[in-house]
C-alpha positions in Angstrom: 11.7 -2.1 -4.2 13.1 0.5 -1.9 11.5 3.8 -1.0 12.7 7.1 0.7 9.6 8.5 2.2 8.9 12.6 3.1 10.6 12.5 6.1 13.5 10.8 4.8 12.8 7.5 6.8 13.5 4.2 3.8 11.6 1.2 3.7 11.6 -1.9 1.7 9.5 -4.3 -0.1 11.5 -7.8 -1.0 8.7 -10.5 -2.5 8.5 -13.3 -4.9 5.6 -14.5 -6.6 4.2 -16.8 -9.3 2.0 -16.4 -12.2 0.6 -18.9 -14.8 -1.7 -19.0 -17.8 -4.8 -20.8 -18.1 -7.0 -19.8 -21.3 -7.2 -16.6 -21.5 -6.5 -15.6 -17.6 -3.4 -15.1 -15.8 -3.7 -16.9 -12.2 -0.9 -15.9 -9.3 0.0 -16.1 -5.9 2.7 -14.2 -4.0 4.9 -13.3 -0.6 6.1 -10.3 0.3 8.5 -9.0 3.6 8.0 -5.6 4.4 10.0 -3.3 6.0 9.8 0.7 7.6 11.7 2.5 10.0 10.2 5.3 11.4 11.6 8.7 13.6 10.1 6.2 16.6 10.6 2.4 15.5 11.6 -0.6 12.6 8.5 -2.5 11.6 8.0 -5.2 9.3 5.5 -7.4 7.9 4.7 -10.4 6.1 2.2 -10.1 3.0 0.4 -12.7 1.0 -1.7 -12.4 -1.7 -3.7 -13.7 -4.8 -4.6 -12.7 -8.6 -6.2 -13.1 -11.1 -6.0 -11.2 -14.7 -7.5 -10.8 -18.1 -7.6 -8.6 -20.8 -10.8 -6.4 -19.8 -11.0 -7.0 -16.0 -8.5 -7.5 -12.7 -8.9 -9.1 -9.6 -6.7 -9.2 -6.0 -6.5 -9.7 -2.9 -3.8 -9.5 0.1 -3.4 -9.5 3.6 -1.0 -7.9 5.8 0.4 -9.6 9.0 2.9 -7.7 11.5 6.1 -9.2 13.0 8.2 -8.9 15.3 7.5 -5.4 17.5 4.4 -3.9 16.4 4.3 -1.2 18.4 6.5 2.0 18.6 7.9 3.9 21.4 5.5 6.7 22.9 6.8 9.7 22.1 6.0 13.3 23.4 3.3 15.3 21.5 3.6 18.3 23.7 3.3 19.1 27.9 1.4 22.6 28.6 -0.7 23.4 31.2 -4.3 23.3 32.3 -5.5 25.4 35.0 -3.4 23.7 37.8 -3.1 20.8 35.9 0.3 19.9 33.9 -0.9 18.5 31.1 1.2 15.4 29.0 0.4 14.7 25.6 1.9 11.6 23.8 1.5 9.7 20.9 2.2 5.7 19.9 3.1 4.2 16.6 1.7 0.8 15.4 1.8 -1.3 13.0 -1.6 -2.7 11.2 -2.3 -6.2 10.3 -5.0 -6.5 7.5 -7.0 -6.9 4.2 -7.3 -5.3 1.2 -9.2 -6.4 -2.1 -9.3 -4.7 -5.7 -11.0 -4.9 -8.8 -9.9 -3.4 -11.7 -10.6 -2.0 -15.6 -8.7 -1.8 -18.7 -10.4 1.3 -19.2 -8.3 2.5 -22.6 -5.3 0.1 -24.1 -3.8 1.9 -27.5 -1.2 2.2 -29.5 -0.4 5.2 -27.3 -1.4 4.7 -24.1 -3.2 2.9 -21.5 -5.5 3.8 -18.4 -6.0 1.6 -15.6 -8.8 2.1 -13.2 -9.4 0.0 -9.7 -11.5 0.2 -6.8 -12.1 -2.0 -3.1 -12.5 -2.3 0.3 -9.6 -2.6 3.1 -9.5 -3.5 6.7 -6.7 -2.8 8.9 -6.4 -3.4 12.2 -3.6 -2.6 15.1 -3.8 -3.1 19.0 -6.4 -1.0 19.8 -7.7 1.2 16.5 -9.0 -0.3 13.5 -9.2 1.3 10.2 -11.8 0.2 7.7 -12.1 2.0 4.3 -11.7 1.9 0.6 -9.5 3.0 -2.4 -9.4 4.0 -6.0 -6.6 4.5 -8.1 -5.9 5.2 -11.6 -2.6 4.0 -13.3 -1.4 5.5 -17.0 1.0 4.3 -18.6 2.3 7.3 -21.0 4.8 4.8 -23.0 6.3 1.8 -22.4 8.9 3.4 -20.1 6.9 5.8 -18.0 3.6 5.6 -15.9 1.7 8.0 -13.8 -0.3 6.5 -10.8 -3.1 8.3 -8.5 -4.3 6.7 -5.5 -7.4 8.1 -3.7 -8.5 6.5 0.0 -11.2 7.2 3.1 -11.6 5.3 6.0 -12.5 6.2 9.7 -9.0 6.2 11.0 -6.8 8.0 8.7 -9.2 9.7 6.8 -9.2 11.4 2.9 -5.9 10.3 2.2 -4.2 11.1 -2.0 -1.3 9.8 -3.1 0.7 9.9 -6.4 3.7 8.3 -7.9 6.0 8.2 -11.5 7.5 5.4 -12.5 10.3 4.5 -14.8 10.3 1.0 -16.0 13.6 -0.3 -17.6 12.7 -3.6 -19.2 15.1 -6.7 -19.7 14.8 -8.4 -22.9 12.5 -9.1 -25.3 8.6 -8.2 -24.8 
């Protein structure tokens, strides 16, 4: 998966994974690398993770571990003076190594539609600042070619945080 974020800065995700069937529950495991570039540094990341799936309820959990540089160049927020003082503001960029868990609801699966509801905790955690929190999202899928996905998260670092996507799925094959 690639993206093109706001600022026009890409990043990549590049994983594989493995599922299997065991009664009526889907078991899997996967490894992701993880790449951004940002106005101030490259970053990547390793991430692992585990699932498990059913027809009613979801469960996951991932962690997130940096490599390579994990921490930006400073860069200048501002300089302005203070009385007699000149004052130097400047900001770092980091990279967070972490956790996150999920649980998750078949909340409506028709003919139509279907909703997708999940909620859990996260941890992140960088040289110096920490950011622990948790997220909800909700996931539609309007047909079997188009879904609409709402992600809601708090946490003490980066605060009330929304963000949406749409998502156009081409499959290959049969179902």
């Amino acid at each position: 998966r690639a993206h093109i974020f706001n600022d026009g800065n890409p990043a990549y995700n590049l994983g594989v994974g493995l599922r299997g069937l065991t009664g009526d529950r889907i078991y899997g495991a996967n490894v992701y690398a993880d790449y951004r570039k940002s106005k101030h540094g490259h970053y990547n990341q390793i991430g692992v993770g585990l699932e498990t799936m059913g027809e009613i309820v979801d469960a996951r959990i991932n962690g997130y571990f940096g490599v390579g540089k994990r921490i930006g160049h400073a860069y200048n927020k501002g300089t302005y003076f203070s009385g007699h003082n000149l004052m130097y503001s400047y900001r770092k960029e980091r990279s967070l190594s972490g956790v996150n868990a999920e649980i998750g609801f078949h909340i409506v699966q028709n003919g139509i539609a279907k909703l997708y509801g999940a909620v859990g905790p996260y941890y992140f955690k960088g040289e110096s600042k920490h950011a622990t929190g948790g997220q909800a999202r909700l996931e539609l899928d309007l047909t079997k070619y188009v879904t609409l996905e709402g992600i809601y998260s708090y946490d003490n670092l980066f605060k009330s945080r929304c963000q949406g996507q749409i998502s156009l799925n081409l499959p290959f094959g049969k179902k």
